[in-house]
RODRENDO-206571 format. One line per 5 residues: number of its first residue (from 1); their letters; for each residue x, y, z of C-alpha. Coordinates in Angstrom, 3 decimals, decimal comma, padded with zeros to 6 digits, always signed. Layout:
NUM> A> X:Y:Z ~ ...
END
This chain:
1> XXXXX> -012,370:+031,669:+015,149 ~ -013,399:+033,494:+012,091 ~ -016,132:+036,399:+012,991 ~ -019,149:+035,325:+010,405 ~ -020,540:+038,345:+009,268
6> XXXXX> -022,057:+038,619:+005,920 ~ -025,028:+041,100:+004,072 ~ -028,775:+040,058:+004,704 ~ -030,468:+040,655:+000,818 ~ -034,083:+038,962:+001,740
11> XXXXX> -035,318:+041,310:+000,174 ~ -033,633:+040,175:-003,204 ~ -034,811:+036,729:-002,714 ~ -038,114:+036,649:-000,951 ~ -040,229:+035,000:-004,283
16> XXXXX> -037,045:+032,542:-005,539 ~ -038,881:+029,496:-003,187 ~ -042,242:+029,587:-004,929 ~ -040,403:+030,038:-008,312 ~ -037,782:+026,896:-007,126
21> XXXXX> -040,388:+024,705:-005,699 ~ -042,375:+025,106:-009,479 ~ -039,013:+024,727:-011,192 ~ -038,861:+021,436:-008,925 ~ -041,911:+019,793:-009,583
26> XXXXX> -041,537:+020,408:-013,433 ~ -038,448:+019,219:-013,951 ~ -039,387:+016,043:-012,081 ~ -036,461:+016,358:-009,742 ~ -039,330:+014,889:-006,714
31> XXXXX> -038,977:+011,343:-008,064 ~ -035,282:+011,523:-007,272 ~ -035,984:+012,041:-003,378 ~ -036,149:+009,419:-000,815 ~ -036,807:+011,598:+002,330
36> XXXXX> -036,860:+008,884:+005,147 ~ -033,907:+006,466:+003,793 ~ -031,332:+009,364:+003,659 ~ -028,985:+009,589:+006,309 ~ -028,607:+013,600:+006,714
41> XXXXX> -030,861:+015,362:+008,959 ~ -031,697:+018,714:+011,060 ~ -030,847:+022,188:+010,335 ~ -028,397:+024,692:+009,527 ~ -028,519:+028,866:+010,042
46> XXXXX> -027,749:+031,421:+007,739 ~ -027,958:+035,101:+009,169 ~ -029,587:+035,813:+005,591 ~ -031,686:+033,515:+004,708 ~ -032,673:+031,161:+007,819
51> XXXXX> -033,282:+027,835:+008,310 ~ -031,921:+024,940:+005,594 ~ -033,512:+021,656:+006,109 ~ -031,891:+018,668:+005,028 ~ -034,484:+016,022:+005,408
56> XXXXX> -038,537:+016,002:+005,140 ~ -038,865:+014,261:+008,194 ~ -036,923:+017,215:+009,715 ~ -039,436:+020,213:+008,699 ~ -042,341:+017,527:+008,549
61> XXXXX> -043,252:+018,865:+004,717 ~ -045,104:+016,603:+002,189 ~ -042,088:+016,878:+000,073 ~ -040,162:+013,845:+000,262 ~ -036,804:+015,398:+000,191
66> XXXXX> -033,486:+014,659:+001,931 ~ -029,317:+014,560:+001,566 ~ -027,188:+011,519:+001,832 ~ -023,777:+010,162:+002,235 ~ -023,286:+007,446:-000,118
71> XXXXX> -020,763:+004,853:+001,043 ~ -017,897:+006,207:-000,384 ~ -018,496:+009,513:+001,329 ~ -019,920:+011,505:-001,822 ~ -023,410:+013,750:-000,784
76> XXXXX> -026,321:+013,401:-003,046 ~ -029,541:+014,863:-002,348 ~ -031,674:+018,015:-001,619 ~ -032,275:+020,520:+001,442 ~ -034,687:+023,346:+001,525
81> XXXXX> -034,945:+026,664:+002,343 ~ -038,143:+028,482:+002,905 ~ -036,222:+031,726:+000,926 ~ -034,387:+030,284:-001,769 ~ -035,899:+026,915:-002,480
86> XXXXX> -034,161:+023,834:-003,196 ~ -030,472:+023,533:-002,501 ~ -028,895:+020,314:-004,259 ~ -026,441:+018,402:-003,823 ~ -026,310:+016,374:-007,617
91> XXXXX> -023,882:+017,434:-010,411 ~ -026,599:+016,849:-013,373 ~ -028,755:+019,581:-011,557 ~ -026,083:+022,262:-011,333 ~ -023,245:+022,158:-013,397
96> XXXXX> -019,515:+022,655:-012,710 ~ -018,649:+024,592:-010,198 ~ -017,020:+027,708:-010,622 ~ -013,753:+026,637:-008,959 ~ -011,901:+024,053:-006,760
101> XXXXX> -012,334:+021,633:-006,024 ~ -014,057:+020,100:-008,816 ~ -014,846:+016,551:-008,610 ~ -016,015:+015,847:-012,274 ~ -018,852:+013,500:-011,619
106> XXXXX> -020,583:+014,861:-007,915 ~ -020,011:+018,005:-005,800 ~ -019,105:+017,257:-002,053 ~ -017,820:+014,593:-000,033 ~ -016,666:+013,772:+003,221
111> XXXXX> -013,266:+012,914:+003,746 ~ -014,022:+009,358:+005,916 ~ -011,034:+009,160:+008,079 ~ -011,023:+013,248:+009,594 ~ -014,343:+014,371:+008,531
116> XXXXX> -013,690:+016,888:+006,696 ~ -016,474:+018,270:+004,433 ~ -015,509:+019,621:+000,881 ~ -017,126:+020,732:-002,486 ~ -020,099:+022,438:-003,914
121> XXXXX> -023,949:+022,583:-003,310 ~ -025,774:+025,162:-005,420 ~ -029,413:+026,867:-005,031 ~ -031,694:+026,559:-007,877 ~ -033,429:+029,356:-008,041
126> XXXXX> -029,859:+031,102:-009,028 ~ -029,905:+033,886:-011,560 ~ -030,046:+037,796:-011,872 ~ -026,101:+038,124:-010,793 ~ -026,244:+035,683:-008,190
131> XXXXX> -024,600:+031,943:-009,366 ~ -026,346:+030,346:-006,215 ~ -023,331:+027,933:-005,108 ~ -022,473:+027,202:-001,444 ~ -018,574:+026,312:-000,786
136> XXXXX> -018,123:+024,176:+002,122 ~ -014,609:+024,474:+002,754 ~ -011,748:+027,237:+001,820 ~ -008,801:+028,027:+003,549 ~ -010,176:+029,548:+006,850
141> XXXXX> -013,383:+027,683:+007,100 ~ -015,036:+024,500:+006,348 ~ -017,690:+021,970:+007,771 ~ -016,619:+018,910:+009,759 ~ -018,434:+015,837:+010,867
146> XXXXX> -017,690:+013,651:+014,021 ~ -017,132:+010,461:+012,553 ~ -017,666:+009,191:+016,578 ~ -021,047:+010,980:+017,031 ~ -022,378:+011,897:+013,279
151> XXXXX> -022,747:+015,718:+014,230 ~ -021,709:+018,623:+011,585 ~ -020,098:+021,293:+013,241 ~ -018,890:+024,860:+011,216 ~ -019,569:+026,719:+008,728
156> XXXXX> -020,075:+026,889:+004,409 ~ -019,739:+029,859:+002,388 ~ -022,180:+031,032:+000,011 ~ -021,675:+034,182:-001,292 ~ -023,299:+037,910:-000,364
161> XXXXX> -026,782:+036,452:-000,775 ~ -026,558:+032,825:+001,372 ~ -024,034:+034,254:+003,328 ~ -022,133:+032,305:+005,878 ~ -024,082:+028,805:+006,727
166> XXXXX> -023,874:+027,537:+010,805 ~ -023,917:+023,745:+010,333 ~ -023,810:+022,872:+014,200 ~ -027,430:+021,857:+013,646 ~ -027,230:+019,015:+011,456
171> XXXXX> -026,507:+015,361:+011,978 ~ -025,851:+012,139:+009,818 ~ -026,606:+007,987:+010,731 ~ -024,115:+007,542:+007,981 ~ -021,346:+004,903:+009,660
176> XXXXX> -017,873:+006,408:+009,176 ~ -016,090:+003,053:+008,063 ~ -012,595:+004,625:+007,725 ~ -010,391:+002,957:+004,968 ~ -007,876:+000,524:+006,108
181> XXXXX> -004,073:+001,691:+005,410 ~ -000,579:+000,725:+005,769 ~ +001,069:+001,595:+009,082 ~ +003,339:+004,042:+008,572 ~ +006,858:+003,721:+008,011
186> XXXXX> +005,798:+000,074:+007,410 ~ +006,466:-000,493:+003,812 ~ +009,983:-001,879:+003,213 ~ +012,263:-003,568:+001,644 ~ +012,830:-006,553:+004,121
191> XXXXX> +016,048:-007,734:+002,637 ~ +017,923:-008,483:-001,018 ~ +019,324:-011,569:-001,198 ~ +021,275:-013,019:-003,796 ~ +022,981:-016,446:-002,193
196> XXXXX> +021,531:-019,723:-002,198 ~ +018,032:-019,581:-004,091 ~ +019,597:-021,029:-007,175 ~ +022,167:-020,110:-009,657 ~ +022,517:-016,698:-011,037
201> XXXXX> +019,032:-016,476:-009,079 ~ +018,829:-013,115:-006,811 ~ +015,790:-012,596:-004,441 ~ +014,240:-009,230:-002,692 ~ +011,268:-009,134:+000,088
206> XXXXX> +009,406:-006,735:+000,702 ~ +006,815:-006,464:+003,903 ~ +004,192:-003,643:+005,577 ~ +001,661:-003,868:+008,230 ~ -002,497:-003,550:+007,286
211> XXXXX> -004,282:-001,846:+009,780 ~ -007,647:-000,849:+009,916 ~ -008,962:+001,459:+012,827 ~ -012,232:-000,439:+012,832 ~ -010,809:-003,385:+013,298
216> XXXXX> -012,322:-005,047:+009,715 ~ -010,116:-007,563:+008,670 ~ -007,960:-007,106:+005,599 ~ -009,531:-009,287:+002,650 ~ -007,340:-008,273:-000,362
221> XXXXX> -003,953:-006,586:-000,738 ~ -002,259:-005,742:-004,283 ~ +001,498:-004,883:-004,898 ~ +003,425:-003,724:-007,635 ~ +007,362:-003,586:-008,944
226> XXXXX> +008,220:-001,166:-011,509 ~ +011,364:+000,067:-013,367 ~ +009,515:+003,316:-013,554 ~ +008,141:+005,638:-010,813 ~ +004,557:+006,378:-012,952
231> XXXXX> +003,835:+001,921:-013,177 ~ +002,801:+002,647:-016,301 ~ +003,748:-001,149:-016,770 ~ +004,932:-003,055:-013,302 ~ +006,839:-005,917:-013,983
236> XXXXX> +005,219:-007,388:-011,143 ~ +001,554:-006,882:-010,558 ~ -000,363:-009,100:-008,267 ~ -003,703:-009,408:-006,730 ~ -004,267:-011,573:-003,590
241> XXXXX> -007,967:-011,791:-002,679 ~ -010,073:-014,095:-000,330 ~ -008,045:-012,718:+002,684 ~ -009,153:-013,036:+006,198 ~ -006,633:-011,128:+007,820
246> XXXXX> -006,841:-009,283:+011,352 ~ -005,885:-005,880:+012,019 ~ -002,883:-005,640:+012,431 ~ -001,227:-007,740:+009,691 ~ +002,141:-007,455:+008,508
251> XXXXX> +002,351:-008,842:+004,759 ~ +005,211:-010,204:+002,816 ~ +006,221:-010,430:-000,782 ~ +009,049:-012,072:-002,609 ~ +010,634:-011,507:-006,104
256> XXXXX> +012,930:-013,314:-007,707 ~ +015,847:-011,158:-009,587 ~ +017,347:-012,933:-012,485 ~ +019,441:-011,800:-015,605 ~ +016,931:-011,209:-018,589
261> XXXXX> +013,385:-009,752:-018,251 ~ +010,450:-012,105:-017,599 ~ +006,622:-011,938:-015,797 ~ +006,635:-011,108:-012,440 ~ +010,400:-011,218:-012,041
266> XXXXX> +012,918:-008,277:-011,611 ~ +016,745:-008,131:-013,483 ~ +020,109:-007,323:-012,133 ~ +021,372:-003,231:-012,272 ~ +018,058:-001,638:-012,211
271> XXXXX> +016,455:+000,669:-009,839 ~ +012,632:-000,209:-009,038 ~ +009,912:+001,163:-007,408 ~ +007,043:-000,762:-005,475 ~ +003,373:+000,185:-003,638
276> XXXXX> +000,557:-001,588:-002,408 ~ -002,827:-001,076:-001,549 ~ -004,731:-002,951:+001,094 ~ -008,420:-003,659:+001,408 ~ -011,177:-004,167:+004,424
281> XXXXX> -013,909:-006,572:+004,192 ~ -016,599:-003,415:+004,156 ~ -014,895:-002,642:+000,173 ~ -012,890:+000,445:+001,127 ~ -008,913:+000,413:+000,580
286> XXXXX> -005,452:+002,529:+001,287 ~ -004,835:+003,641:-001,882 ~ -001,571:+002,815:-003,446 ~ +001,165:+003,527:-000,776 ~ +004,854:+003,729:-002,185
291> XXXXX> +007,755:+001,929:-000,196 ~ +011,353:+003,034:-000,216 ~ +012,950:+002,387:-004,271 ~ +015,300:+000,183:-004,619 ~ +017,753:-001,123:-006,871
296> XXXXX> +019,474:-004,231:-007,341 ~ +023,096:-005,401:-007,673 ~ +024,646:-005,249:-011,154 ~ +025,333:-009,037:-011,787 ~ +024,618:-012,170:-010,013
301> XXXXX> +026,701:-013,213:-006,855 ~ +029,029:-016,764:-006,832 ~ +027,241:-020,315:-006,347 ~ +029,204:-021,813:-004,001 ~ +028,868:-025,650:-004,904
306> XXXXX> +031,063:-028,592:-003,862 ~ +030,901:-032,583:-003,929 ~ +032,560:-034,436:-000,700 ~ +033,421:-037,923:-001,542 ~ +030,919:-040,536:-001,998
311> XXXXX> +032,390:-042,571:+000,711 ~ +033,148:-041,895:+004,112 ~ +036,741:-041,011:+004,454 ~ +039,071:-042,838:+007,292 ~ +041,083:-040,871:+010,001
316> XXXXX> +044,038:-039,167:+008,550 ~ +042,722:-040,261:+004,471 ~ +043,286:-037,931:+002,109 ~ +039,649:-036,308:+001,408 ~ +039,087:-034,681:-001,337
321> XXXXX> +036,290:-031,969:-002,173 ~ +035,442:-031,621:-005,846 ~ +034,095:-027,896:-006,621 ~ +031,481:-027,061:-008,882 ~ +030,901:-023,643:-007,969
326> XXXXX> +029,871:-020,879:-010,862 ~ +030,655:-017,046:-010,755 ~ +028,847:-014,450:-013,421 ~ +030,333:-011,609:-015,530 ~ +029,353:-008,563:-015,217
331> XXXXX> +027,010:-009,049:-018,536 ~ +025,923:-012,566:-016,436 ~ +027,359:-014,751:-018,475 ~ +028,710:-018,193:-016,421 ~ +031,803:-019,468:-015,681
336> XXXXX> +034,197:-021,925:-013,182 ~ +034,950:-019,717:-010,076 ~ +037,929:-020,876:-009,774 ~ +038,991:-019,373:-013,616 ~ +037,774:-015,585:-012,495
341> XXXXX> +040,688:-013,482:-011,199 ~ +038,118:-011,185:-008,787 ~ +037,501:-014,564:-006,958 ~ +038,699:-015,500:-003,703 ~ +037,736:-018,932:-002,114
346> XXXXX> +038,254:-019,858:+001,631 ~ +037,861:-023,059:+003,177 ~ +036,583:-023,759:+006,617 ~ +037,262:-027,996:+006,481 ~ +035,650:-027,963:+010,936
351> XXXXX> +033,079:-025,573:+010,846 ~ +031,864:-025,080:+014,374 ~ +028,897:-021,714:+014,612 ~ +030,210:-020,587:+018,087 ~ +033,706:-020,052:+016,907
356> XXXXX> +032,475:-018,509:+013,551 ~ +034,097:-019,495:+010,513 ~ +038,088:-020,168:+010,079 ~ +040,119:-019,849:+007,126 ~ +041,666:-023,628:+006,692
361> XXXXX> +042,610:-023,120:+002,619 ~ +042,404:-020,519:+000,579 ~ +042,781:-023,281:-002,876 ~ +040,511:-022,674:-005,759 ~ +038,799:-025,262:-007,039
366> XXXXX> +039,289:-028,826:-005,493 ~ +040,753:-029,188:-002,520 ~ +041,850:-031,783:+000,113 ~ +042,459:-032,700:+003,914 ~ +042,347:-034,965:+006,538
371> XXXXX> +041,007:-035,663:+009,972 ~ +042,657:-036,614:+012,887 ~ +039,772:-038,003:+014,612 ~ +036,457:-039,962:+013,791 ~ +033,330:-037,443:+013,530
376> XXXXX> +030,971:-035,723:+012,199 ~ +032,268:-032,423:+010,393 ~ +030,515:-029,637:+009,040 ~ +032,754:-028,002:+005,766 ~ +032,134:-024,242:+004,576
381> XXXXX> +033,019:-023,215:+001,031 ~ +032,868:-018,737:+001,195 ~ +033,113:-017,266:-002,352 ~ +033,767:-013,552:-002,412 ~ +033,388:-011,515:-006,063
386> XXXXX> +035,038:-008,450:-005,819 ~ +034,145:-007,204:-008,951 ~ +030,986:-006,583:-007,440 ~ +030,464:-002,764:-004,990 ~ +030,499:-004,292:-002,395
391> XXXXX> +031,935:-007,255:-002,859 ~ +029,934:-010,197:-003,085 ~ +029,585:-013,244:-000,733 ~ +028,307:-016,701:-000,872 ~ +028,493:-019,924:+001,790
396> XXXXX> +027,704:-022,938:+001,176 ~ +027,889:-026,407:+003,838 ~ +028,323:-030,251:+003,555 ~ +028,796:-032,610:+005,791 ~ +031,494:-035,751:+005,967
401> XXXXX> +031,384:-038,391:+008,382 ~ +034,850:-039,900:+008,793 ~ +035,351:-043,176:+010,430 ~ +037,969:-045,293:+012,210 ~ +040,152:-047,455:+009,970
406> XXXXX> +039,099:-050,807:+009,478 ~ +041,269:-053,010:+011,103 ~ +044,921:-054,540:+009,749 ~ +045,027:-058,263:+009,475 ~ +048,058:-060,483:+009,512
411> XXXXX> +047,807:-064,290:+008,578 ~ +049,123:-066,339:+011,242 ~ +049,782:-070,247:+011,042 ~ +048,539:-072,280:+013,325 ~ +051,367:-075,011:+013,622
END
């Protein structure tokens, strides 16, 4: 641990309260306190200048005075010091701070999943060479609450007059309501498929898992698809609210891919990025958190499509299977399968799943068999593009019930 050692100029400080507590009651800054209803209290030590007290009902003063942690972690307030006088914690009253980090609109918060303190509080009665601000957290040192307990442990900074601060001391009733997130390693790209959904019609999902370590159910998610890693302009932005879900949750997304830009859809040969952020039911969310990119296939995979007859072939009748199936270019435009030279069809006429699928006919276009037997058959059509890196591949199934022959009948005379 860092030895705190620092200068003890009393001496160069011992009339700044009086001239602070003046400066306070003229400028109205009194009104602003709340004493009682803020949620930091107790003490911390400097070496130099004593005790700081960061709530009225800690030094028992008339002042109504105190600190607090807003919800979103930022500190507002006022402590005191019997030495230097009123210590603040609210932009308006001090100003930028002379360094990082600088927050634009406020001057510390607490970081409310580790506890880590950071920012700026400054002493008002700054002024002949000394600026008066208090860093809470460099490099080597910074102050830390126990989001279990509420206690502030380590120390601040503040310069050769301040010196360092001890704040082991103080404590908060602020409740540490960490923001939900997305499990880690969670957000991904569940699968791209581009067979079946329709023709020319591609689709990707896309899940992750909400978690929140307070167990607050997850009440709205959003989640964005962008050609461009800054979503400057996500072709696909959504917003799901009125959620009730419990921690954990894994969510899913779908998108359909298709060949010419539209709302909320995605196009073939483009790489894309994608985040989400989750939310809790107490307001607080994730952040946007970035899955793996992506990027789709260059044109649209076959449609494998076939007709078998209308009527239910006999044993051993010719049975034909008309094809409709349509292939893209690579610029997507349409045509017959059976027409594209980077096409190969197969046939399986008896699909059965345990023996996988068996190459009956290669034919392109229509084709024909027969059955031996009466049954129930299942018939796979498998389209493979190889234009496509790698090669696309489609299935499609029907089924065809064939039937015993009706019976032959011969006209016999009776005499």
């Amino acid at each position: 641990m860092i030895k705190k050692t620092s200068y003890s100029p009393i001496f160069l400080i011992a009339g700044l309260a009086l001239a602070s507590l003046a400066a306070f009651n003229f400028l109205g800054i009194k009104e602003a306190q709340t004493g009682a209803s803020d949620n930091v209290s107790g003490w911390a030590w400097s070496d130099n200048i004593g005790w700081i007290s960061f709530n009225n009902t800690t030094d028992g003063s008339g002042f109504n005075y105190g600190v607090n942690i807003n919800n979103d972690g930022i500190f507002s307030g006022y402590a005191w010091s019997d030495n230097i006088g009123w210590i603040s914690f609210n932009r308006p009253d001090t100003g930028a701070p002379p360094g990082s980090p600088d927050y634009g609109t406020y001057l510390a918060q607490v970081d409310l999943e580790n506890g880590q303190v950071s920012g700026w509080a400054r002493a008002l009665s700054y002024g002949g060479g000394w600026d008066g601000w208090i860093k809470l957290r460099d490099a080597n040192y910074g102050v830390y609450i126990d989001i279990v307990t509420g206690n502030f442990y380590d120390w601040a900074w503040g310069s050769d007059v301040v010196g360092w601060v001890n704040f082991d001391q103080v404590t908060t009733s602020f409740a540490f309501n960490r923001p939900p997130r997305v499990e880690t390693g969670s957000a991904q790209v569940e699968y791209q498929n581009y067979c079946g959904v329709a023709p020319e019609v591609g689709q990707v999902g896309f899940k992750w898992t909400y978690v929140d370590d307070d167990g607050d159910p997850e009440t709205r998610f959003e989640f964005q698809v962008d050609n461009n890693a800054d979503f400057s302009s996500p072709e696909v932005n959504r917003n799901f609210t009125g959620l009730n879900n419990p921690s954990p949750t894994t969510n899913t997304q779908q998108v359909f891919v298709i060949d010419s830009p539209q709302s909320d859809k995605i196009v073939y040969g483009q790489s894309y990025w994608w985040q989400v952020k989750v939310y809790d039911n107490q307001g607080n969310d994730s952040g946007w958190v970035s899955g793996p990119s992506f990027s789709t296939v260059s044109h649209a995979y076959p449609y494998p499509n076939f007709s078998p007859p209308a009527q239910s072939p006999s044993v051993n009748e010719s049975v034909l299977f008309t094809d409709n199936s349509k292939c893209y270019t690579a610029a997507n435009a349409e045509y017959d399968c059976k027409d594209g030279a980077d096409i190969q069809y197969a046939w399986d006429f008896n699909y059965i799943e345990a023996e996988g699928f068996t190459v009956d006919s290669t034919n392109k276009g229509d084709t024909t068999t027969s059955y031996p037997s009466a049954g129930s058959y299942k018939v796979r059509l498998r389209i493979t593009d190889s234009s496509l890196t790698p090669a696309g591949v489609c299935t499609t199934q029907r089924q065809v019930s064939v039937t015993l022959p009706l019976p032959e009948w011969q006209e016999i005379s009776p005499f």
